[in-house]
C-alpha positions in Angstrom: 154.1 185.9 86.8 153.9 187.8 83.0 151.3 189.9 81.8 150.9 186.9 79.4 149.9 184.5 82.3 147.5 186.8 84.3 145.9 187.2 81.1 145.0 183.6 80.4 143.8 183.2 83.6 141.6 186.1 83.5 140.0 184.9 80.2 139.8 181.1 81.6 137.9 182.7 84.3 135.5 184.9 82.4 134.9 181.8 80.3 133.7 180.0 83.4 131.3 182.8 84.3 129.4 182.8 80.8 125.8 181.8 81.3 125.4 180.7 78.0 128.5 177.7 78.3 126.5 174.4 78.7 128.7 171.8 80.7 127.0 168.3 80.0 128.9 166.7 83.4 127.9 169.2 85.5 124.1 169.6 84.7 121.9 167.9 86.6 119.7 165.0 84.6 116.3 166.4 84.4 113.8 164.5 85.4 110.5 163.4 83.3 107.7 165.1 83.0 104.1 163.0 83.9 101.9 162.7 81.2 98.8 164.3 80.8 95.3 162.1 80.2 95.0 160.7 77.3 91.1 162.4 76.7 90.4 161.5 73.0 90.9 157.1 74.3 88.7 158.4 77.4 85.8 159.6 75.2 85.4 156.7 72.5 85.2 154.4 75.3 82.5 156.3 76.8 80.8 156.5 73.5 81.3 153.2 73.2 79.5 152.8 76.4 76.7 155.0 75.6 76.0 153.1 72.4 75.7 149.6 74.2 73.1 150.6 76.5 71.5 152.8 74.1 70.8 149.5 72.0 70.1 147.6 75.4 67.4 150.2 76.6 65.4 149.8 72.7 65.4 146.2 73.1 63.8 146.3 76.4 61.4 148.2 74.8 60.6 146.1 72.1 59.8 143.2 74.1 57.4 145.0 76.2 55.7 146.8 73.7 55.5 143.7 71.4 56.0 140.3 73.3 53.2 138.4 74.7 51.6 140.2 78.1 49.9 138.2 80.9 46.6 137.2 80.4 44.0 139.5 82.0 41.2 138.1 84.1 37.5 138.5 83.1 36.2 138.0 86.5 34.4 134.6 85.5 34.7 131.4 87.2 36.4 127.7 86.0 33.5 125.5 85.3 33.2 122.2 87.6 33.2 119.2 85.4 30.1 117.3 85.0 31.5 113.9 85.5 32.3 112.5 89.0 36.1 113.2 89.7 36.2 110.0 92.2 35.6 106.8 90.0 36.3 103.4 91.3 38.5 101.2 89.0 36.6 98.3 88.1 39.6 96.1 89.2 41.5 97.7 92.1 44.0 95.1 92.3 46.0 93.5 95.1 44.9 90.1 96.9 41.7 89.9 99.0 42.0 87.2 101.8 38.7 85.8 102.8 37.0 87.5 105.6 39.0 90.6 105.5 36.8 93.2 106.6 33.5 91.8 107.2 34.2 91.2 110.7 33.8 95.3 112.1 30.8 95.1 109.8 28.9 92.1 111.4 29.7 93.7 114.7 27.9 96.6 114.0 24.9 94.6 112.8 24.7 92.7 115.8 26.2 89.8 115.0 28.8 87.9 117.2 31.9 86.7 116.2 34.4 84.3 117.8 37.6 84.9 118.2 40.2 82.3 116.9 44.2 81.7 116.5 45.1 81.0 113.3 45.7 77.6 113.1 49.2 76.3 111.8 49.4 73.5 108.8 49.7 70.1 110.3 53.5 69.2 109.1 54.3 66.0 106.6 54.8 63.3 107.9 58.4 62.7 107.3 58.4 59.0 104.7 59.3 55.9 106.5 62.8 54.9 105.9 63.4 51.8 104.2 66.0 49.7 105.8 68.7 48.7 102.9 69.9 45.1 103.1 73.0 44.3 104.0 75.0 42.8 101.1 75.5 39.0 101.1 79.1 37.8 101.3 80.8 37.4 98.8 81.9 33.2 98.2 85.6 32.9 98.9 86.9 31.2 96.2 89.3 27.6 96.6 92.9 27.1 96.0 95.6 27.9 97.6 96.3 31.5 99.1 99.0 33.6 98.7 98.7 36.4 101.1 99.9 40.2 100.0 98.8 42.4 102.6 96.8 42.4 105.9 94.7 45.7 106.9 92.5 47.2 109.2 89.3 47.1 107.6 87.7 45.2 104.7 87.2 48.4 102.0 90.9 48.9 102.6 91.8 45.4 101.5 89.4 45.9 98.7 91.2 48.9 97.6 94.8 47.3 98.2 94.1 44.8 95.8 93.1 47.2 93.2 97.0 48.9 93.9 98.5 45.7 93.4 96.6 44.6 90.2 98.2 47.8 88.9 101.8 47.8 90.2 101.9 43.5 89.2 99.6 42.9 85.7 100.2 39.2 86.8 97.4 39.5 89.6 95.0 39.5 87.2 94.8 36.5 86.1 94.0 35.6 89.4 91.0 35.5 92.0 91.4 37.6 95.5 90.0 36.4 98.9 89.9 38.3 101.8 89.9 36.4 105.2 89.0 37.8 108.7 91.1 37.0 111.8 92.8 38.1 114.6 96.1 39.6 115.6 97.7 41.5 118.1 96.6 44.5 116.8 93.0 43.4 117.0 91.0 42.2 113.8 92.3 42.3 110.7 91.8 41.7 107.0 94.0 39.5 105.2 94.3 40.1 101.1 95.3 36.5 99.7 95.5 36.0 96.1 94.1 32.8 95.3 96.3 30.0 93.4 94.7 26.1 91.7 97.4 24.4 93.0 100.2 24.9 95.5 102.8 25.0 92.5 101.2 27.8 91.4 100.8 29.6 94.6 104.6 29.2 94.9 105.5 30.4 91.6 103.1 33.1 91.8 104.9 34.1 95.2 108.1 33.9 94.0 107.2 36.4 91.0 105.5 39.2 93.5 109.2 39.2 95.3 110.7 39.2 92.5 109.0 42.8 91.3 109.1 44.4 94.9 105.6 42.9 96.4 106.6 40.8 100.1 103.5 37.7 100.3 103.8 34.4 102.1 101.8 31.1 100.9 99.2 30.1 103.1 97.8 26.0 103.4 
């Protein structure tokens, strides 16, 4: 090695040694310092403070020294009115029931009393039912019958014929008979419309087929 080389390395090394060389990638990061108290925020908020109940305390004072004070007593007493404090109403109200009361009264006086049930009213007498009359048959008028229907009872024959005066406007230029009797079904009621003449009665029938309605002529 030349005198050249040991002398580069002995200045690199010296330069290494310096105290005063700062090397920013070998220092250490320092590390932050804490902060102190802030004292001067500290002491206007304790002024602060100081001021509010310093305002507080005079108005406390104010109202004791100058608001109203309880009454003081004189030792006297409350006068009793002079007027009765029971009156009684001139109309108490609420129903009285004869006898109420009297009884313990005329007891103590000597006086004997009988003891009795109340008695119940006697009920109506529920109004006699007037019989209705029966209604007088009706006359069966004459002619010769053309029968349209047979039923069970009389209202329904009644009401048939009102059905067949609509569904044929031909019936109503006719009468309507209705004529008990019996079957093999028991009693029935037969709905005949009634024709002048046995022409007619056959005409008549022979229309009612013709719009749907089944009849026979009776003799």
């Amino acid at each position: 090695m030349t005198a050249g080389g040991r002398h580069g390395e002995s200045e690199a090394q010296l330069a290494l040694d310096e105290t005063d060389m700062r090397l920013p990638w070998l220092e250490v990061a320092d590390e932050d310092g804490e902060e102190g108290l802030d004292w001067s925020r500290i002491g206007k908020f304790a002024g602060i403070v100081a001021a509010v109940l310093f305002v507080a305390a005079i108005g406390v004072w104010v109202l004791t020294q100058w608001g109203p004070g309880a009454p003081e007593g004189d030792g006297s007493l409350i006068a009793a009115p002079t007027e009765p404090y029971k009156v009684k109403p001139e109309n108490p109200g609420g129903k009285e029931f004869a006898g109420t009361g009297d009884t313990s009264y005329q007891v103590g006086e000597g006086i004997e009393k009988e003891a009795r049930l109340a008695q119940q009213a006697p009920k109506p007498e529920p109004a006699a039912e007037t019989e209705t009359p029966a209604p007088e048959p009706e006359p069966a008028p004459t002619g010769v019958g053309v029968q349209v229907g047979a039923y069970s009872t009389e209202a329904a024959a009644r009401t048939g014929w009102v059905t067949l005066r609509q569904r044929y406007e031909g019936l109503k230029n006719y009468d309507r008979r209705i004529v008990e009797g019996r079957a093999d079904i028991g009693t029935v009621f037969r709905l005949q419309a009634v024709a002048p003449t046995l022409s007619g009665a056959n005409s008549l029938c022979t229309d009612l087929k013709a719009n749907g309605i089944e009849c026979q002529v009776k003799r």
